[in-house]
Structures are given as structure tokens and as C-alpha cells.
PLY file of the C-alpha trace (Angstrom):
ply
format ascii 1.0
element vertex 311
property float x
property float y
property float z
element edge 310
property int vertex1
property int vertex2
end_header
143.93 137.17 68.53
142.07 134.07 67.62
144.18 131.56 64.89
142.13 131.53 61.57
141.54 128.02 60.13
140.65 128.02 56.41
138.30 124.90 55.89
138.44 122.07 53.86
135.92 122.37 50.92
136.05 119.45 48.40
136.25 121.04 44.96
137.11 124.19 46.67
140.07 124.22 48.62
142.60 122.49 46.42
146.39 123.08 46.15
146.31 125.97 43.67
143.75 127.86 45.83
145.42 127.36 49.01
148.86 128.62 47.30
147.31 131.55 45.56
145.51 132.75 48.43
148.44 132.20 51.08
151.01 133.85 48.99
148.72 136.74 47.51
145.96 137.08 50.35
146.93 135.80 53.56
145.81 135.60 57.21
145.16 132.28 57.92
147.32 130.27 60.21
146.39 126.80 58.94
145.08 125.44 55.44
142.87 122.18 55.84
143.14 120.01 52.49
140.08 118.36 51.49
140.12 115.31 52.82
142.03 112.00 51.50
140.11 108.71 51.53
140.08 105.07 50.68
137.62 104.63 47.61
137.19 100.84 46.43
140.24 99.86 49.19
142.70 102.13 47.64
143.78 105.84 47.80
142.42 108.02 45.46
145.42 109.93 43.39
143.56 112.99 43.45
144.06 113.05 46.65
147.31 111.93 47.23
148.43 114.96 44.31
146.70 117.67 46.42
148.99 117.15 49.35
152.23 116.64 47.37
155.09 118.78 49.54
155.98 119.87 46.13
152.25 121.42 45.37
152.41 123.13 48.73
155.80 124.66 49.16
155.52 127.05 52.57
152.05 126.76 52.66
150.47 125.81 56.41
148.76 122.92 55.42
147.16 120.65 57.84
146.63 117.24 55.92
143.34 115.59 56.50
141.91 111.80 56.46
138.30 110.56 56.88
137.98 106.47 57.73
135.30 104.19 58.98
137.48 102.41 61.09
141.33 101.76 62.16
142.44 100.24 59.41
141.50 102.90 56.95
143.14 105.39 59.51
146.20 103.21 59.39
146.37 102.59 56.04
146.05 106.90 55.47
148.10 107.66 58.64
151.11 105.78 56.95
150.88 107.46 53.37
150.52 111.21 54.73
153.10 110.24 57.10
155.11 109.08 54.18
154.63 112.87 52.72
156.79 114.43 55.31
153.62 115.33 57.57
153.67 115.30 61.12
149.73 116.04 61.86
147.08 114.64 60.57
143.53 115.88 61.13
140.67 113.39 61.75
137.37 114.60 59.84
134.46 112.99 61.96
132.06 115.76 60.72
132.00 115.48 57.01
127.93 116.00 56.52
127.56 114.33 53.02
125.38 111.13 52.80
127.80 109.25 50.43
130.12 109.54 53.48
128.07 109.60 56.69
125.92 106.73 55.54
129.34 104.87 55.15
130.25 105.45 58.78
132.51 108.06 57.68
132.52 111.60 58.58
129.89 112.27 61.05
128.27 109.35 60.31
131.18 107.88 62.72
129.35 109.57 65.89
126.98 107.27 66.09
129.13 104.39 66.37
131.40 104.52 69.80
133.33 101.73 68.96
134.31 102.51 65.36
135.79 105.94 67.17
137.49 104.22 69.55
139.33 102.37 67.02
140.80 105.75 65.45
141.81 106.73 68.56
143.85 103.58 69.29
145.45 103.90 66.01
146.15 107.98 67.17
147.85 106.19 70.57
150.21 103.94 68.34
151.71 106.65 66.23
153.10 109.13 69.22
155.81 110.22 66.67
152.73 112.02 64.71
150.33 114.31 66.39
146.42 114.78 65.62
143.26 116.72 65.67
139.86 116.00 64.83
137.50 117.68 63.30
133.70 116.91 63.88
129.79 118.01 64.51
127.65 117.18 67.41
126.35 113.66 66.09
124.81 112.03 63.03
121.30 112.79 63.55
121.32 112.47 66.91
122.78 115.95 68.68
124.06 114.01 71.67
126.38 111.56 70.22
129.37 113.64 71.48
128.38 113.06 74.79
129.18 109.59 74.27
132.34 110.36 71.68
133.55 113.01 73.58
135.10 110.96 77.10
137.51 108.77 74.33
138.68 111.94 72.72
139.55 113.10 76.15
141.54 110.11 76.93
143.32 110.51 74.01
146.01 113.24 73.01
144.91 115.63 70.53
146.12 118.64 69.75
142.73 120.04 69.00
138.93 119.44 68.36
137.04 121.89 65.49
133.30 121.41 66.57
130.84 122.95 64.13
127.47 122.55 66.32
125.08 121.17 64.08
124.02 116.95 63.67
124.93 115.65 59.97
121.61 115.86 58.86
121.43 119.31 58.86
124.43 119.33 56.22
124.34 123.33 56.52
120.86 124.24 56.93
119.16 125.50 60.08
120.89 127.48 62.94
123.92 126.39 64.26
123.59 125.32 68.30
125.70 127.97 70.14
124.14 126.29 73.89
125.49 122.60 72.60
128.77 124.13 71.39
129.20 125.64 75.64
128.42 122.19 76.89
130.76 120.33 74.78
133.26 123.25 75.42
133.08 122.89 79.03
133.41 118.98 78.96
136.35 118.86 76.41
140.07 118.64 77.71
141.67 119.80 73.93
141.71 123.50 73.21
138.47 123.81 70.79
138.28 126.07 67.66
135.20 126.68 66.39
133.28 126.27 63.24
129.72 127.27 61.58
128.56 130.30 59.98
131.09 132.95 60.00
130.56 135.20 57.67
131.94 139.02 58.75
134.75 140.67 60.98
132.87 141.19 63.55
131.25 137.47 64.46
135.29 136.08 65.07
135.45 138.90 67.97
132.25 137.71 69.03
133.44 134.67 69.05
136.60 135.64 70.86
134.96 137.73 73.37
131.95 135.30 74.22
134.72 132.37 74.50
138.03 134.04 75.96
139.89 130.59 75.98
138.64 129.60 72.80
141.74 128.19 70.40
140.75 129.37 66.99
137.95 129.41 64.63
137.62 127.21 61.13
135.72 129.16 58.03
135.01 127.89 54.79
132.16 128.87 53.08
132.91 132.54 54.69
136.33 132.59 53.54
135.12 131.49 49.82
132.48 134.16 49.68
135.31 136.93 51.23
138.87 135.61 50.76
140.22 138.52 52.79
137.87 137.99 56.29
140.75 136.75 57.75
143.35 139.20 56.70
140.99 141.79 57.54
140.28 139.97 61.23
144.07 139.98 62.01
144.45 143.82 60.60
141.89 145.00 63.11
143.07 143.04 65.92
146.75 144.59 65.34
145.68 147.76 64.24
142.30 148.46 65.17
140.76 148.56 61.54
141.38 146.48 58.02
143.50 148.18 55.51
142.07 150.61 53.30
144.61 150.81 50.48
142.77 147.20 49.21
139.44 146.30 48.78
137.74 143.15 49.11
136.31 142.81 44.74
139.84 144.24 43.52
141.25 141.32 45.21
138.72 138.54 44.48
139.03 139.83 40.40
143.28 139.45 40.90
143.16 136.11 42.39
140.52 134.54 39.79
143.29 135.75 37.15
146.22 134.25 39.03
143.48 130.93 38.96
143.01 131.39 35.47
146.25 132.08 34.21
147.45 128.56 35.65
144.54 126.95 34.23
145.55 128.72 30.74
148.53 126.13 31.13
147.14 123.17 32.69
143.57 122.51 31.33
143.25 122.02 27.15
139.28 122.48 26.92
137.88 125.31 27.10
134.88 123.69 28.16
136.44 122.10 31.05
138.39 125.19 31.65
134.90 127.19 31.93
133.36 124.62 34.28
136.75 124.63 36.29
136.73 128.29 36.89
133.14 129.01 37.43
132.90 126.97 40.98
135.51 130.21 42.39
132.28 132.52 42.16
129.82 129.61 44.10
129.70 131.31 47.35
129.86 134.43 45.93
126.42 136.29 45.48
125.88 138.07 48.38
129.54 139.58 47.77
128.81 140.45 44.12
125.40 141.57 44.09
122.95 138.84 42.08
123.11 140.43 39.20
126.68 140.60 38.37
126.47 136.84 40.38
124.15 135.41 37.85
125.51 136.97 34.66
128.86 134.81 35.58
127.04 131.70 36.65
124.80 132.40 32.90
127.74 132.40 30.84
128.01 129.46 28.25
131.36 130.02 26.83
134.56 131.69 27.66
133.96 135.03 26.01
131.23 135.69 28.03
132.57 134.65 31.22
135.51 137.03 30.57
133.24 140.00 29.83
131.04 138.72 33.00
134.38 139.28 34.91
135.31 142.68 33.31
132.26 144.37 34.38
133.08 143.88 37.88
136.28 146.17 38.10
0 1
1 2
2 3
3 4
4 5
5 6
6 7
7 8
8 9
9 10
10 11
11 12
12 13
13 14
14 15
15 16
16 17
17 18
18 19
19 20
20 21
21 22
22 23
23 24
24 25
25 26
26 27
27 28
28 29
29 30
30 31
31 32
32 33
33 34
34 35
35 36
36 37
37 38
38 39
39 40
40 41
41 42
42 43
43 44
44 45
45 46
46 47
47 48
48 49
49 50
50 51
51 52
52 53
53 54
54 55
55 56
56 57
57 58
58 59
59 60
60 61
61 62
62 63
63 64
64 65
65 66
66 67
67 68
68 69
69 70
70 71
71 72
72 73
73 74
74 75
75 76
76 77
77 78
78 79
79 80
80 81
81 82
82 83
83 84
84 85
85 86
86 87
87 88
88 89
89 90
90 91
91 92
92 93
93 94
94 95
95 96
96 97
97 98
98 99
99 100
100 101
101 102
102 103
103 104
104 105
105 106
106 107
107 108
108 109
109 110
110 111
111 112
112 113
113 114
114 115
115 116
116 117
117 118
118 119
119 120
120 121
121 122
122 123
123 124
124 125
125 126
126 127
127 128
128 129
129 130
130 131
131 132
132 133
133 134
134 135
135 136
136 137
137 138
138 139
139 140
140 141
141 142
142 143
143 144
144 145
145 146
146 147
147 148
148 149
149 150
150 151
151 152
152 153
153 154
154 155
155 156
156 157
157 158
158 159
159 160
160 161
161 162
162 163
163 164
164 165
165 166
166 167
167 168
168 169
169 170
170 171
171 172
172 173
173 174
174 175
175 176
176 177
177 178
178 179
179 180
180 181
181 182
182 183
183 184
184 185
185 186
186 187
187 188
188 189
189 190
190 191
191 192
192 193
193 194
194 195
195 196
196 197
197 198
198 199
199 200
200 201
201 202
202 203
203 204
204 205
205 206
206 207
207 208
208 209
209 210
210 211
211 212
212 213
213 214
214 215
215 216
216 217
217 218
218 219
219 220
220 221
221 222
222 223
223 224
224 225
225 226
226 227
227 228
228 229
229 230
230 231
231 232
232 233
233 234
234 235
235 236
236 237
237 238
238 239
239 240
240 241
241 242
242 243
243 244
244 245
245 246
246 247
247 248
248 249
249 250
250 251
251 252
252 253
253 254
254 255
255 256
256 257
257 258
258 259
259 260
260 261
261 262
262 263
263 264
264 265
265 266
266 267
267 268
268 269
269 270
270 271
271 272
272 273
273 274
274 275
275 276
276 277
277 278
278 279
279 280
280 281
281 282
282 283
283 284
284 285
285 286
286 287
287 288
288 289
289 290
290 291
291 292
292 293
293 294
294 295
295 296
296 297
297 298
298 299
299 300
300 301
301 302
302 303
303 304
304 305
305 306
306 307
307 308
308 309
309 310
């Protein structure tokens, strides 16, 4: 049975989603935050809030950073540290141009010697232990062949590899031939990310790569909260549950989501727009109608029938 990674999707995947779904849902393993950054030469306090130990009481979480270059890692490998963490994941495949054309996220692959520097700062810190997460290149789609010999030499717990360049953010097919080459190069246990939507594709996964460490999903898990649960049901008892379904659950953990932000968030404008991103992923799951009556809805009234019609 393959360990289920839950991505990290900024504006997704904060600390009241990871805590609802952990405690309520279940069957992932490990909970990637979104990752923390430098912005301007200082840490953002958004981020710094969503890994707060407080904010993720006995919730996996694997904290993760994004830098250019050593000294951001530094600089972020001393204030998770300071947190109480002892991992730290390396996001080197972060897609988005206000990132990659930064040198951050994947737009790191194409620059050998900016990598090497986050390694050496990963070889200074043996009292901590990392991952990274990554893509194939930036636009090229053999800049791991180059990145991949100095994450070799270095000791990683891990590498996530979702097999598509940058430039693709998440269009096009992902590049299952790629993902076996780097597989068969790479001396870290690899998990695999890209595309998985269903049940059945993670024992694909597992039976097409018998070594294989684990798999990360994010959009999949968004659209289907329980695909993990469900994956880990059938592996231990040879089918999912059937005293649950999949819309009873989505509809319970919205109002656990609302609920909080009932408390936290005055406007119900803001409140609205807050909620409305749960349901982004969500239309094949729904149906498009009921999909685009929620997305439709202007106020809160609305929204709440939109909701109601879907139990």
C-alpha cells in the first residue's frame, strides 16, 4: 500500500483544510503546506501562520520552502526549523510564472548551480532532514538530467516528480516514459505526482512501479476529498466503505469550513469569496449544473440554497 501525499495548493490547502480533512476524512499519510517564501527579503506572515504547531496540532504536516538560491533556503530552513520541524520539503516544481521566472520553483532546473547551492545548504543542516519536490525542467524536459546527479549526491529522504516541464503548468499529458528514466537514474525513493484522479490509477501506479514510495495528489484530492481514504479501504479490505458516500461528505466538511469562518471572517462578502474556492475543482464531482449554480451565486443566501440542493 502506496503512502498518500496530499499536495500543496496555494489558496487551497491551508491549515483549516488540512485539520478538517485529517480529523474528519482521513487517509493521507503526509499534508504538504503551501509553500513559505521570501517576498521583498522577508517572510511573508501568512505563511509563517499556516505552519504554526498550534494551527496544526497532530496533523502530518510536511512544511515546505521555495528559494532561488542558498541564502533564501537558509534564511527559511532556520525559521521552520525554529517551529519545531524536523523536514523540510524543497519545492523545485512550482509551475507559476511569478515564481519560475524568478528562478524559483521549476524555474530553478534550469540553473545547475543555483541547485547546487540548496543542496549545500541541505549538507550543513544534518540535524534536519529533506525532500524535494520538482518537474522535469523549466521548459526544457531534460533539465533533470543535469539536476538529478547533485540530488543523488545529496541525502534526501525523497523526490515527488510530477513529469511535465513548467511551461505546461497543468496542461497537456503528463510524460509517464520521462518519469521511468528519471526513476531508474534516481538513488531517493520517488513518489509520484500528476493527474490522479480515481481509485484505480494509484494501483496502477503501484502495480506498474512496485518500488515506487508514494504518490502526491492535489487537484484529485480537492475534486474527491475521500480518494485516499477510499485507496487505503480497498487495499485493506478489498473495496471502499459503503456506509459513506463521497457528496454526503464533501456537504459535512464545507459546513465544518463554514462554521469556522462564521467566527473568523466579519464580511459576508469576503466570507462568500472565501468559501466558494472549496467547490473549484469540483464540477466533474457535482455535475455542472449544481457546479455552476454555486460558482453563480452573488450573495450568501444563494450560496446556502446552492448547497442545500445537493443533499
Amino acid at each position: 500500500m502506496l503512502k498518500v501525499y496530499f499536495a500543496p495548493l496555494q489558496g487551497y490547502t491551508e491549515d483549516l483544510y488540512r485539520r478538517l480533512h485529517h480529523q474528519h476524512i482521513g487517509g493521507v499519510d503526509f499534508y504538504c503546506t503551501p509553500f513559505i517564501r521570501l517576498e521583498h527579503g522577508e517572510l511573508r506572515s501568512k505563511d509563517l501562520r499556516d505552519i504554526r504547531p498550534e494551527f496544526n496540532e497532530g496533523v502530518p504536516v510536511l512544511p515546505q520552502a521555495i528559494a532561488k538560491d542558498g541564502m533564501e533556503l537558509e534564511r527559511l530552513t532556520q525559521t521552520i526549523a525554529s517551529f519545531g520541524y524536523s523536514h523540510i520539503d524543497i519545492n523545485m516544481g512550482c509551475p507559476f510564472p511569478l515564481q519560475a521566472k524568478h528562478g524559483r520553483g521549476c524555474g530553478i532546473l534550469a540553473h545547475p548551480e543555483k541547485v547546487q547551492e540548496l543542496m549545500t545548504v541541505v549538507k550543513v543542516h544534518p540535524e534536519l532532514t529533506y525532500s524535494v519536490k520538482m518537474r522535469l525542467g523549466y521548459e526544457n524536459p531534460d533539465d533533470w538530467k543535469t539536476i538529478l546527479p547533485l540530488l543523488n549526491d545529496t541525502p534526501l529522504t525523497h523526490i515527488t516528480l510530477h513529469p511535465r516541464v513548467g511551461s505546461q503548468q497543468y496542461k497537456g499529458n503528463v510524460d509517464r516514459d520521462a518519469f521511468r528514466a528519471f526513476k531508474e537514474q534516481c538513488k531517493h525513493p520517488i513518489i509520484y505526482n500528476g493527474d490522479i484522479h480515481t481509485v484505480d490509477e494509484i494501483i496502477q501506479l503501484e502495480q506498474e512501479y512496485p518500488d515506487l514510495a508514494g504518490v502526491m495528489i492535489g487537484r484529485g484530492l480537492l475534486a474527491h476529498p475521500t480518494l485516499a481514504l477510499e485507496y487505503k479501504q480497498v487495499c485493506l479490505e478489498g473495496k471502499a466503505k459503503a456506509d459513506r458516500t463521497l457528496l454526503h461528505d464533501i456537504v459535512y466538511l464545507h459546513s465544518l469550513m463554514l462554521e469556522h469562518y462564521e467566527r473568523t471572517i466579519p464580511g459576508e462578502a469576503q466570507r462568500l469569496n472565501k468559501l466558494k474556492t472549496y467547490w473549484d475543482y469540483m464540477e466533474e464531482t457535482l455535475g455542472r449544473k449544481a457546479w455552476k449554480k454555486i460558482e453563480k451565486a452573488g450573495n450568501m443566501k444563494n450560496y446556502l440554497a446552492a448547497i442545500k440542493e445537493l443533499r
